[in-house]
Short mmCIF file of the C-alpha atoms (twelve columns), coordinates in Angstrom:
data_MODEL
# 
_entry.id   MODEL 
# 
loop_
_atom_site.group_PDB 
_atom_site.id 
_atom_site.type_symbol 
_atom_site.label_atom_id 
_atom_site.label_alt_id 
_atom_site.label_comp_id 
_atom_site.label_asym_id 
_atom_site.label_seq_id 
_atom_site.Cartn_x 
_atom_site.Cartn_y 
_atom_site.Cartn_z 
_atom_site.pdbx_PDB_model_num 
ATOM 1   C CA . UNK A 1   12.094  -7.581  -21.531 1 
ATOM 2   C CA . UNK A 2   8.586   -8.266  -21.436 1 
ATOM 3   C CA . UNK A 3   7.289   -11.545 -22.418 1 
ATOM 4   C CA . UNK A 4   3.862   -12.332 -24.228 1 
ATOM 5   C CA . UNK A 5   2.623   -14.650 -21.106 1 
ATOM 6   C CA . UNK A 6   3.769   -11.471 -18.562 1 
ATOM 7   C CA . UNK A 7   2.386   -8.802  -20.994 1 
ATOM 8   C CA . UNK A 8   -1.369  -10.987 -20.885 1 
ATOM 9   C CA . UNK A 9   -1.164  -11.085 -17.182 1 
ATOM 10  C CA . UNK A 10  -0.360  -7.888  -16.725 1 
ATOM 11  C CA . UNK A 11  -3.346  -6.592  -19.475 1 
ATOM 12  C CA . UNK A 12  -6.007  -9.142  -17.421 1 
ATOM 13  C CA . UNK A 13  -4.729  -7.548  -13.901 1 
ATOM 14  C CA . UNK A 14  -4.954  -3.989  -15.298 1 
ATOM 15  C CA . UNK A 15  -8.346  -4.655  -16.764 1 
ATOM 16  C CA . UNK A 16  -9.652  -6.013  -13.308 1 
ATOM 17  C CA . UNK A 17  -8.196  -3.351  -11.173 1 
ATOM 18  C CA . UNK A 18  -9.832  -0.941  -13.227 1 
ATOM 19  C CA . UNK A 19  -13.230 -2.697  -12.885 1 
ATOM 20  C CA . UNK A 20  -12.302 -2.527  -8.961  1 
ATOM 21  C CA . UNK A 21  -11.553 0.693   -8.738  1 
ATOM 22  C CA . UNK A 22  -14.467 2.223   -10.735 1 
ATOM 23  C CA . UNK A 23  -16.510 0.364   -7.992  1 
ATOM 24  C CA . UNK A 24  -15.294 2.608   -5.051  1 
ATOM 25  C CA . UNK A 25  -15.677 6.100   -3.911  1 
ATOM 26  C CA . UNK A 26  -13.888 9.245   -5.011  1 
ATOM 27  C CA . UNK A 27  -11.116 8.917   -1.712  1 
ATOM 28  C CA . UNK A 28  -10.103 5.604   -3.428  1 
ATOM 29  C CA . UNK A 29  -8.017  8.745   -6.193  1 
ATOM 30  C CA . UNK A 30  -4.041  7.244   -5.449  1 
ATOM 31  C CA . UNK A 31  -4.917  4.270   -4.001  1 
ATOM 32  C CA . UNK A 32  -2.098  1.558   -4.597  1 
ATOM 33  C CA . UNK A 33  -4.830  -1.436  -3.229  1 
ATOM 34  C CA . UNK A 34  -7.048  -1.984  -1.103  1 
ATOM 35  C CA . UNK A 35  -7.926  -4.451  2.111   1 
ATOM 36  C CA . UNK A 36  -9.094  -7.422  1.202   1 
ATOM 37  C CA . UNK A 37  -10.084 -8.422  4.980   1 
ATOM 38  C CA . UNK A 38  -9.850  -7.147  8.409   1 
ATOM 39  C CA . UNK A 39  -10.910 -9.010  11.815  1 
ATOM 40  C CA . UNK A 40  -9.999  -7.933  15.318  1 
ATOM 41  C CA . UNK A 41  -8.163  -5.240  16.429  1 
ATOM 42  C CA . UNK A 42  -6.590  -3.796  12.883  1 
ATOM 43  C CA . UNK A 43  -6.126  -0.084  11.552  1 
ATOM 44  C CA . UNK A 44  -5.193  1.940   8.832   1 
ATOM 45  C CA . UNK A 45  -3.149  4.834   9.624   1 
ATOM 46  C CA . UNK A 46  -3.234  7.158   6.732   1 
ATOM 47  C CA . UNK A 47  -2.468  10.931  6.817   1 
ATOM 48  C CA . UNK A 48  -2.493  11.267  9.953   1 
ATOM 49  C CA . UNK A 49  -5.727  9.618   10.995  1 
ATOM 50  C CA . UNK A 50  -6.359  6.009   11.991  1 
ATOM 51  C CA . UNK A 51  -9.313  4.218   10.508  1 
ATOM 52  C CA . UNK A 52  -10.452 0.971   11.276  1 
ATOM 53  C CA . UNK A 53  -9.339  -1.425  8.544   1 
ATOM 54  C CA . UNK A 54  -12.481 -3.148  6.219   1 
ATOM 55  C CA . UNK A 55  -12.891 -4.456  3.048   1 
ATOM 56  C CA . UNK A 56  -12.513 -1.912  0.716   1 
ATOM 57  C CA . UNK A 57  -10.262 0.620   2.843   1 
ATOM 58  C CA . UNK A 58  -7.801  2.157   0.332   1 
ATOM 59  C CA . UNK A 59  -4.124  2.004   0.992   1 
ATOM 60  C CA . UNK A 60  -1.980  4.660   -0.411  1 
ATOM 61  C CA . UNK A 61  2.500   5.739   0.107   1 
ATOM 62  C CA . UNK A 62  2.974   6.367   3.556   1 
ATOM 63  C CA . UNK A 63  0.058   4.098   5.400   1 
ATOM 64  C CA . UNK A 64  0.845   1.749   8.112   1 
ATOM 65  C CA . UNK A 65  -1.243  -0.974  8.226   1 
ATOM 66  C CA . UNK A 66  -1.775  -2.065  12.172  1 
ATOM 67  C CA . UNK A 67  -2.710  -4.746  13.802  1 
ATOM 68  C CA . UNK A 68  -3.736  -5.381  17.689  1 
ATOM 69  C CA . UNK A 69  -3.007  -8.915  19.879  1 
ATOM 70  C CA . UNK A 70  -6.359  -10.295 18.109  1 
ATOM 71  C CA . UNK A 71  -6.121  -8.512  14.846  1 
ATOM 72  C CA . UNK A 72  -5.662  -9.477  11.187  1 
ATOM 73  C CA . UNK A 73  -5.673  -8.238  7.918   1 
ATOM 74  C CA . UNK A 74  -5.080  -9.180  3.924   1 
ATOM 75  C CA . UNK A 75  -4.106  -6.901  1.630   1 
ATOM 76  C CA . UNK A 76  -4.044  -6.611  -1.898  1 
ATOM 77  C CA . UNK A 77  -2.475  -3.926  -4.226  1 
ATOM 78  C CA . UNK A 78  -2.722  -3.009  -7.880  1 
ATOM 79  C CA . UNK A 79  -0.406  -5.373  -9.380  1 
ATOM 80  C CA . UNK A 80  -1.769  -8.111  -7.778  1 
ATOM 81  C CA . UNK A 81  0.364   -8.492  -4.570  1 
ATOM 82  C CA . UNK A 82  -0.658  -10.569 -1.352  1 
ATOM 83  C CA . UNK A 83  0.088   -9.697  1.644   1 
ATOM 84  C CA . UNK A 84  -1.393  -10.964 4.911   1 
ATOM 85  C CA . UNK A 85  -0.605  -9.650  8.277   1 
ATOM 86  C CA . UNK A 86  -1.409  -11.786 11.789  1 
ATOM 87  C CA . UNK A 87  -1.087  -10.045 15.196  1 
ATOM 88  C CA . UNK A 88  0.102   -7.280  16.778  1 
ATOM 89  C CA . UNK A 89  1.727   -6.197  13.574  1 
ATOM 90  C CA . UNK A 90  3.142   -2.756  12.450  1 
ATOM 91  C CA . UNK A 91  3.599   -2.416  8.430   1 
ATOM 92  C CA . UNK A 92  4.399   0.679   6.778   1 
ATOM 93  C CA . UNK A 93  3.851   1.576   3.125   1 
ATOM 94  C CA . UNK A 94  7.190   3.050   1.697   1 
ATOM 95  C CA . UNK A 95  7.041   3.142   -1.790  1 
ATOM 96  C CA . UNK A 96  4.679   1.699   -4.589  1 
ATOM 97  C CA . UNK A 97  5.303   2.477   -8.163  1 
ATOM 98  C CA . UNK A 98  3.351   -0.160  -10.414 1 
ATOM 99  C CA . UNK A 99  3.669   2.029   -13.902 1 
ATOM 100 C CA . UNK A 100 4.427   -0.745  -16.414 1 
ATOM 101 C CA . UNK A 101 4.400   1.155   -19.947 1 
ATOM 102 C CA . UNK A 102 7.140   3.065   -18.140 1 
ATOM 103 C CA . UNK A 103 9.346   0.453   -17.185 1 
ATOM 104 C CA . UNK A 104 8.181   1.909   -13.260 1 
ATOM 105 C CA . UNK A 105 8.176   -0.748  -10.775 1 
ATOM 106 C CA . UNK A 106 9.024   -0.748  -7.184  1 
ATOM 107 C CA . UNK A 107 7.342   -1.941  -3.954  1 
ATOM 108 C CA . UNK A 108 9.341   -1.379  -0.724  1 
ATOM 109 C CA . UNK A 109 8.027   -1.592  3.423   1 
ATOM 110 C CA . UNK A 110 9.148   -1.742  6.775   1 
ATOM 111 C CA . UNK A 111 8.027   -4.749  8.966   1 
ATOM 112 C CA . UNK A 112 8.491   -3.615  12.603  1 
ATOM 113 C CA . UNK A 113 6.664   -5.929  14.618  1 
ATOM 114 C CA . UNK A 114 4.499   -9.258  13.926  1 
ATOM 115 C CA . UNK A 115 3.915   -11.074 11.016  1 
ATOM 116 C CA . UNK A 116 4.131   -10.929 6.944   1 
ATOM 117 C CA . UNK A 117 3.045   -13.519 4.545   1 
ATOM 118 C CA . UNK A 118 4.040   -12.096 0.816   1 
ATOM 119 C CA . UNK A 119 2.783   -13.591 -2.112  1 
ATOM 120 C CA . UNK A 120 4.438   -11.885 -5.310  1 
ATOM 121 C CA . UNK A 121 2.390   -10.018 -8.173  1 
ATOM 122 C CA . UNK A 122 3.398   -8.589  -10.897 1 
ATOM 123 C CA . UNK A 123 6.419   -6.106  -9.914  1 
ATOM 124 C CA . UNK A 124 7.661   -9.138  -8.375  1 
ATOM 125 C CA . UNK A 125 7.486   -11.177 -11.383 1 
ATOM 126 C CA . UNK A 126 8.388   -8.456  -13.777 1 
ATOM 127 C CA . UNK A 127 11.390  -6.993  -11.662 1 
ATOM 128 C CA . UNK A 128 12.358  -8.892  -8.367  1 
ATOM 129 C CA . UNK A 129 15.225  -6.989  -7.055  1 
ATOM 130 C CA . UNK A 130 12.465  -3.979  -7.388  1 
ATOM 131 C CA . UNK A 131 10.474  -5.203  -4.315  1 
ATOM 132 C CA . UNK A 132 12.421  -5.195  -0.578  1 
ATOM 133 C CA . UNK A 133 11.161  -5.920  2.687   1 
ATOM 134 C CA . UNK A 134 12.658  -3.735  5.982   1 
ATOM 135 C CA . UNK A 135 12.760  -5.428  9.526   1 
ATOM 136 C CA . UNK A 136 14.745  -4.120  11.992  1 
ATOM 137 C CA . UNK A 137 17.780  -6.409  11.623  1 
ATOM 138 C CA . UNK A 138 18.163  -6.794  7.943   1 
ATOM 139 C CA . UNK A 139 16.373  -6.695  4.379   1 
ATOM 140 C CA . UNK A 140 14.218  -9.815  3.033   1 
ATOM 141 C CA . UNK A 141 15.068  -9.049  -1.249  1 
ATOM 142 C CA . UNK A 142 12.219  -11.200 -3.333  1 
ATOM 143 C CA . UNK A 143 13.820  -13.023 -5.271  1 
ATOM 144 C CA . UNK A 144 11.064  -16.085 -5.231  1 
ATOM 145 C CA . UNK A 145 7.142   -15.867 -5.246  1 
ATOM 146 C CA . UNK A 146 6.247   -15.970 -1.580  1 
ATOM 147 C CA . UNK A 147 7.252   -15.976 1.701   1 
ATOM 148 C CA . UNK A 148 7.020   -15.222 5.727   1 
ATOM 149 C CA . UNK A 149 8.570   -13.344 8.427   1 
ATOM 150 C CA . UNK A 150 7.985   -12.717 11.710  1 
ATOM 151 C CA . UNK A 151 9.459   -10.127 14.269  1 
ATOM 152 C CA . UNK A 152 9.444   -10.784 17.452  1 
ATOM 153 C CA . UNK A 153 9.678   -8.291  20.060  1 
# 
């Protein structure tokens, strides 16, 4: 049930993503956020093909965000997610679904190496057991507004 507080947040973050997204260029169609900022070795692999992340590459399903022994990047996705990765991390992209009218919210991805730090946005908020973190030896459920993991090799 949606509150009046949570329904104004989530009209203010609409209205600002929309102002965001207007800025960008027609490959920005799908995207689910964008990075917010990239030093060192760091990548986006998306499709198929590996870019080198920088503000304003889009992140869509399916990308792994990468990150080499000096790399870094910060994320941050439609409904106002965080996320901020240190180095040699490997972060994939498995599901995003931020369609509120609906009732559609999910955010799910697989930590495989390095480092996370989450900080919830609204799917979190809204839904909490809708967002799940993968690592290789179990799954981190939000169930709080922010946290870290690291996986060590």
């Amino acid at each position: 049930m949606w509150n009046k507080k949570l329904s104004l947040l989530l009209g203010a973050s609409l209205l600002a993503w929309g102002a965001h997204a207007q800025n960008r260029a027609p490959a920005t169609v799908g995207a689910i956020g964008f990075v917010k900022t990239a030093k060192g070795e760091s990548f986006v692999d998306s499709g198929g093909q590996a870019v080198r992340a920088a503000e304003g590459t889009p992140l869509k399903v399916g990308d792994v965000v990468r990150t080499g022994a000096d790399g870094a990047v910060g994320l941050t996705l439609k409904d106002n997610t965080v996320m901020s990765f240190g180095p040699s991390t490997r972060f994939t992209l498995e599901e995003y679904l931020f369609a509120p009218a609906k009732g559609d919210l999910k955010l799910g991805g697989r930590l495989t190496s390095g480092s996370l730090h989450y900080v919830s946005g609204l799917i979190a908020k809204a839904r909490p057991e809708a967002v799940a973190v993968k690592t290789p030896t179990g799954t981190i459920g939000v169930r709080g507004t922010r946290f870290v993991v690291v996986v060590a090799p």
